[in-house]
C-alpha positions in Angstrom: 0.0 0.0 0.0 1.7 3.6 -1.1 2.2 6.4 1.2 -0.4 8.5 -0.6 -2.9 5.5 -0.5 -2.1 4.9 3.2 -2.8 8.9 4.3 -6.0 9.4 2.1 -7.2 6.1 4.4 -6.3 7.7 7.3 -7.6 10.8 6.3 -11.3 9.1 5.8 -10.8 7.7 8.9 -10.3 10.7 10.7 -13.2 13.4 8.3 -15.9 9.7 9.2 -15.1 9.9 12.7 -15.5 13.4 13.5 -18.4 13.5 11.2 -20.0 10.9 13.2 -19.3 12.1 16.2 -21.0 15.5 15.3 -23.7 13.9 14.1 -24.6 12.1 17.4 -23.8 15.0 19.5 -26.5 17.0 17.9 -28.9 13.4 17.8 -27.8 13.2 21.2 -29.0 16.2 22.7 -25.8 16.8 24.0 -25.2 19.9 21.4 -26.7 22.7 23.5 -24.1 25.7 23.7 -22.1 23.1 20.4 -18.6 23.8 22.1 -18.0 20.8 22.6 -19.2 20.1 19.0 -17.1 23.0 17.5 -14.0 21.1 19.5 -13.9 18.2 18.3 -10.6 18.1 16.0 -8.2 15.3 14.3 -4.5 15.1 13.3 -3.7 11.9 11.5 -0.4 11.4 9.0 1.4 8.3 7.7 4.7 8.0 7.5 7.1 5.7 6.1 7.2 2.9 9.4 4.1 4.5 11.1 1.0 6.3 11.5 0.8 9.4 14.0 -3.2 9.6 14.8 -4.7 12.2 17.7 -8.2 13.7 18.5 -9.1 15.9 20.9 -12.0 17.7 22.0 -13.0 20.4 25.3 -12.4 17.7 28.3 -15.6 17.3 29.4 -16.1 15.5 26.3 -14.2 12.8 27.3 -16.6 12.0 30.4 -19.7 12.6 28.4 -18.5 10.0 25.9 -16.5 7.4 28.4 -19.7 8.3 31.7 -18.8 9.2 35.4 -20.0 6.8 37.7 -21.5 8.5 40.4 -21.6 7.5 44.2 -24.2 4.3 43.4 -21.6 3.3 41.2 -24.2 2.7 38.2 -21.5 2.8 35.1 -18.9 0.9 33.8 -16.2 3.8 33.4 -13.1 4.7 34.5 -14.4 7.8 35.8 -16.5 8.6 39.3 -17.3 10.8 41.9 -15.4 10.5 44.6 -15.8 13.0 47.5 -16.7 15.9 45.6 -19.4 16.8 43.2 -19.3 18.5 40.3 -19.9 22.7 40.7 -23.1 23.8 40.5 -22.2 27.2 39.3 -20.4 25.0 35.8 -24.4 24.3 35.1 -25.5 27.6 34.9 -25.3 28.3 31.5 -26.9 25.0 31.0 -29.7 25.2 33.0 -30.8 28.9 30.8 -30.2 27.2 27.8 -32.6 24.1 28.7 -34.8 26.7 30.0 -34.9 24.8 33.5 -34.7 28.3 34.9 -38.2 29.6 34.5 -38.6 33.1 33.5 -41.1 36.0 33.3 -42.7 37.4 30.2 -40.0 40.2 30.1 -37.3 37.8 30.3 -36.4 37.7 33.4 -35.6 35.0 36.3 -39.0 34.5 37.8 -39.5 32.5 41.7 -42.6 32.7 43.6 -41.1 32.0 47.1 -37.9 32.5 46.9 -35.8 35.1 45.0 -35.1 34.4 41.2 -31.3 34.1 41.3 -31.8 31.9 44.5 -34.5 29.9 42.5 -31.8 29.1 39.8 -28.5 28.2 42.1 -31.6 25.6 43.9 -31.8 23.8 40.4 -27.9 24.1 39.7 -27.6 22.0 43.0 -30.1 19.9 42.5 -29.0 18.8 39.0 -25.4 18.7 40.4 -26.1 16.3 43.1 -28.1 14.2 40.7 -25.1 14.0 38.6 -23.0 13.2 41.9 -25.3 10.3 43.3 -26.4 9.1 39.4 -23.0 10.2 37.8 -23.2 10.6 33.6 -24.4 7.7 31.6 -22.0 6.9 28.7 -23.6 8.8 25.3 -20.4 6.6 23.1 -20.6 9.6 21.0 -16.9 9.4 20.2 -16.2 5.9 20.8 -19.0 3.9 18.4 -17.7 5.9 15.1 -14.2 5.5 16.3 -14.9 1.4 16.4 -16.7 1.7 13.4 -14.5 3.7 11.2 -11.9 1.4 12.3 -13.1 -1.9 11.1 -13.4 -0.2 7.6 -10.1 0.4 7.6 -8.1 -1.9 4.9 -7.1 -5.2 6.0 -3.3 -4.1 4.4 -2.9 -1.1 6.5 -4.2 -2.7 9.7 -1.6 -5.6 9.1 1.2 -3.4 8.2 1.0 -1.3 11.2 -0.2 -3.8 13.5 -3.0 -1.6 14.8 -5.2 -2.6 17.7 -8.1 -1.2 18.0 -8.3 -0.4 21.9 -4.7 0.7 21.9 -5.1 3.1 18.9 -8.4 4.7 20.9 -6.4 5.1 24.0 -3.6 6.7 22.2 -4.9 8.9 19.9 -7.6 10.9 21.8 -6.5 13.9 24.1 -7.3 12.8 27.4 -8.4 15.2 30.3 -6.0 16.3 32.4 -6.3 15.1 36.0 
């Protein structure tokens, strides 16, 4: 298999993946504020005796592909909650562009009882220690088109490299930093 052969592979690889990927972000529902969709980037190039492959994407994109178990341990995933749960102030962008943060007819933070900016830091908690106790179901967003894209690769390539396809997920996606 030629050079040129080998990188317009990898290059189909790569454009299939990230299409994908986009595609089930958005089917998803996982698209709201699309930064982690606008993130998601590959670098792949073959050279003579190997390949050089990498992804990457914001780092939460990571856990929403891989899951967090939370404290009932419900998910297989290498991530969980631990002692701390996640920042309630992270969802409030979130929680206005769900619209879980009900609002008047001039636009405005609206609570009955309580004040309206109280109103929305109750729902940021409660959604955060949801996600604590529950933790984030694995969405595979990434990781299904990665699989997929890779058993399409040709059988030469694969064989030439000696590509496994675990080892080539682990190693070419930008993993959060810890």
């Amino acid at each position: 298999m030629a050079q040129d052969e080998i990188q317009k592979a990898l290059d189909r690889f790569r454009d299939h993946v990230i299409k994908q990927a986009k595609s089930n972000l958005t089917r998803m529902g996982k698209n709201s504020s699309k930064k982690l969709y606008n993130s998601i980037k590959g670098n792949v190039k073959a050279m003579p005796n190997s390949i050089s492959m990498e992804f990457e994407m914001e780092d939460y994109g990571f856990y929403q592909d891989k899951g967090v178990s939370g404290k009932k341990k419900k998910y297989d995933t290498p991530f969980s909650y631990k002692s701390k749960m996640p920042p309630p102030s992270k969802l409030d962008k979130w929680v206005v562009r769900k619209g879980l943060a009900p609002r008047n007819e001039k636009g405005k933070f609206t609570g009955r009882t309580i004040s309206s900016v109280g109103f929305k830091k109750s729902i940021q908690f409660l959604i955060a220690r949801k996600i604590y106790f529950n933790g984030i179901k694995p969405s595979l967003f990434f990781t299904k088109p990665f699989e997929a894209a890779y058993k399409n690769l040709p059988d030469e390539l694969i064989e030439k490299f000696g590509i496994e396809a675990s080892k080539l997920f682990m190693d070419t996606i930008t993993q959060p930093k810890k």
